[in-house]
VEXVEX-290783 format. One line per field, with one value per residue: residue number from 1; z, y, x of N, C-alpha, C in turn. Coordinates in steps of 0.2 Angstrom, whole numbers, always signed. Each point is the difference from the previous one (the first is absolute). Layout:
N
pos: (NUM, ...)
n_up: (Z, ...)
n_north: (Y, ...)
n_east: (X, ...)
ca_up: (Z, ...)
ca_north: (Y, ...)
ca_east: (X, ...)
c_up: (Z, ...)
c_north: (Y, ...)
c_east: (X, ...)
//
This chain:
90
pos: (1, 2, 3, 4, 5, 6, 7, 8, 9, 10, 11, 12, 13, 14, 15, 16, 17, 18, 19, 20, 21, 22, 23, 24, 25, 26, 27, 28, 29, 30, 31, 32, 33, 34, 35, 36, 37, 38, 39, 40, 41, 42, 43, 44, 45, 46, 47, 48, 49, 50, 51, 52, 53, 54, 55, 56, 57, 58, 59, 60, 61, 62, 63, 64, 65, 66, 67, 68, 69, 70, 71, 72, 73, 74, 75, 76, 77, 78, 79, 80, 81, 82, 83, 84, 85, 86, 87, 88, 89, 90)
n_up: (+0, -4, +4, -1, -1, +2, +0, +4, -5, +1, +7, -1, -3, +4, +5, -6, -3, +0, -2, -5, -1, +6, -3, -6, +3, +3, -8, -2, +5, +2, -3, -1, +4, -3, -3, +5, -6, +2, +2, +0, +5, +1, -2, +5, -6, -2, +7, +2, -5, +3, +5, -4, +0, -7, +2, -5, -1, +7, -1, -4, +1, +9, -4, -4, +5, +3, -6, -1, +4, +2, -1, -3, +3, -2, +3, +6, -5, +7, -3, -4, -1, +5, -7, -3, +6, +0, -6, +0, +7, -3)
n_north: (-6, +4, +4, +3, +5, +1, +8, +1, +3, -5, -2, +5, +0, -6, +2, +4, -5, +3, -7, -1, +2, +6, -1, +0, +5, +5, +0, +2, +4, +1, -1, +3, +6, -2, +0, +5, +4, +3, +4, +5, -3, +4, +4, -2, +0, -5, -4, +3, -4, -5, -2, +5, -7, +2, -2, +1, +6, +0, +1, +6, +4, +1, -4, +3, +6, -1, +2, +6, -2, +0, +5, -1, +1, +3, -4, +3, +5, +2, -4, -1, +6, -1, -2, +1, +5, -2, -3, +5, +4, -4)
n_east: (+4, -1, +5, -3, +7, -6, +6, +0, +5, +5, +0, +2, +3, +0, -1, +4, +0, +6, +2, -2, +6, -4, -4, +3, +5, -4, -4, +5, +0, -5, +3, +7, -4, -1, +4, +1, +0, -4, +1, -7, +5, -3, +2, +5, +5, -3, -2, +7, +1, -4, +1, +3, +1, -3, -6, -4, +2, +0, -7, -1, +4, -3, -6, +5, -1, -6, -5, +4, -1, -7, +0, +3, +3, +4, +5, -1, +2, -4, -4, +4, +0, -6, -3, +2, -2, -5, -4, +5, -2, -6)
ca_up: (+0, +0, +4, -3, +6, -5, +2, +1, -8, -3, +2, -2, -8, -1, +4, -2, -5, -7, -8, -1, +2, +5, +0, -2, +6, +5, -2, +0, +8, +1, -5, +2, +7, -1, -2, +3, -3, +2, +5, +1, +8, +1, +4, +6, -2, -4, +5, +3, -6, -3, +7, -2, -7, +4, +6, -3, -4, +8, +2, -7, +2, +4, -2, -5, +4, +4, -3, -2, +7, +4, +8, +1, +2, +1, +6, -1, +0, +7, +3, -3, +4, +7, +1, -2, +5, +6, -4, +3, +4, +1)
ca_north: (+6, +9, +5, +6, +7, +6, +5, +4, +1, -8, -2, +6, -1, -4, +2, +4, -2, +6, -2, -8, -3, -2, -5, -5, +0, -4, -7, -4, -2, -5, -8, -1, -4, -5, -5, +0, -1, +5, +3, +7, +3, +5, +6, +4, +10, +0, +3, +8, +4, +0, +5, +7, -1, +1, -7, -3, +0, -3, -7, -5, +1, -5, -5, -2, -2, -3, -4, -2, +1, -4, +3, -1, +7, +1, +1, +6, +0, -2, -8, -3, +3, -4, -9, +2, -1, -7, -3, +2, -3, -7)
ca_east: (-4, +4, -4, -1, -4, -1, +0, -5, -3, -4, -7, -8, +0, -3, -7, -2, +5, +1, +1, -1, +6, -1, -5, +5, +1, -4, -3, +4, +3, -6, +1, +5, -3, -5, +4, +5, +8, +0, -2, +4, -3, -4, +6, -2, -3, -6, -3, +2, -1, -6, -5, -2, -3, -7, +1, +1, +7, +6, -2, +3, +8, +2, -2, +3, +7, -2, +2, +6, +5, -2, +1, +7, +4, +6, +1, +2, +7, +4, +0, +4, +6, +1, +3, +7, +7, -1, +4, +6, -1, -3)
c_up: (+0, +3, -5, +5, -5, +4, +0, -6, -4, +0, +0, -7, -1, +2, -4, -8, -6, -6, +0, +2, +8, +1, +0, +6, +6, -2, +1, +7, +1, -3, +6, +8, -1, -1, +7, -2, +3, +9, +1, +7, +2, +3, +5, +0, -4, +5, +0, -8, -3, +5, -4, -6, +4, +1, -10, -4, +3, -2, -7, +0, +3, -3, -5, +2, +4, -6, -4, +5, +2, +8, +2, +1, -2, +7, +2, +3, +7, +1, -4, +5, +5, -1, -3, +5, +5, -3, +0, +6, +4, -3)
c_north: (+6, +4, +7, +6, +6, +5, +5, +4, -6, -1, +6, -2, -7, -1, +6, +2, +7, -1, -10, -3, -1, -6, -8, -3, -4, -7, -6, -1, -2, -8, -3, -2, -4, -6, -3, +1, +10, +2, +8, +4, +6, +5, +5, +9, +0, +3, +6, +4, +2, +5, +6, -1, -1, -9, -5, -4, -3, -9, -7, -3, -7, -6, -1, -4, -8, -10, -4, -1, -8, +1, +3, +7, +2, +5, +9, +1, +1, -5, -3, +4, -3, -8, +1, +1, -4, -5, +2, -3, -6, -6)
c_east: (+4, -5, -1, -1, -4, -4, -10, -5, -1, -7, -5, +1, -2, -8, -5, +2, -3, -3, +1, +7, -1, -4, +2, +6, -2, -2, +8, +3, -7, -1, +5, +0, -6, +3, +6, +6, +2, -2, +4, -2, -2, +7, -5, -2, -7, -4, -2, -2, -6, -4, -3, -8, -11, -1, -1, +6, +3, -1, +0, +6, +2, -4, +3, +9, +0, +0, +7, +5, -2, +0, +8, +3, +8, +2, +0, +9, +3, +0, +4, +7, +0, +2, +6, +5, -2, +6, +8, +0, +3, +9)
//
């Protein structure tokens, strides 16, 4: 399985697709998680980024997120610095 990370403008261009080429896109990482041959884990600044947005828009976003993740998160950046120097540590 490949992980795909996609930044805050991906996913509203995907949620929110411009032009058929976005279309196309999502259509193809939607197969590709269906398949298991993909997973794209939700980035932690989607949250913070999305908040300004009205509740629809929010919410298309986080069920589009939510599908192609699986629920999945990417860690947030302190928690990797804290497993990191445990791991030193340890």
């Amino acid at each position: 399985m490949k992980l795909i990370a996609l930044d805050q403008n991906v996913i509203s261009d995907l949620a929110f697709p411009p032009n058929a080429i976005w279309r196309e896109i999502l259509d193809l990482l939607k197969v590709g998680v269906r398949k298991g041959a993909l997973l794209c884990p939700t980035p932690t600044e989607t949250i913070t980024e999305s908040v300004h947005l009205d509740r629809a828009r929010r919410e298309r976003i986080e069920r589009l997120c939510a599908e192609i993740s699986h629920g999945y998160y990417f860690r947030f950046p302190w928690e990797i610095i804290a497993l990191e120097a445990l791991a030193k540590v340890r």
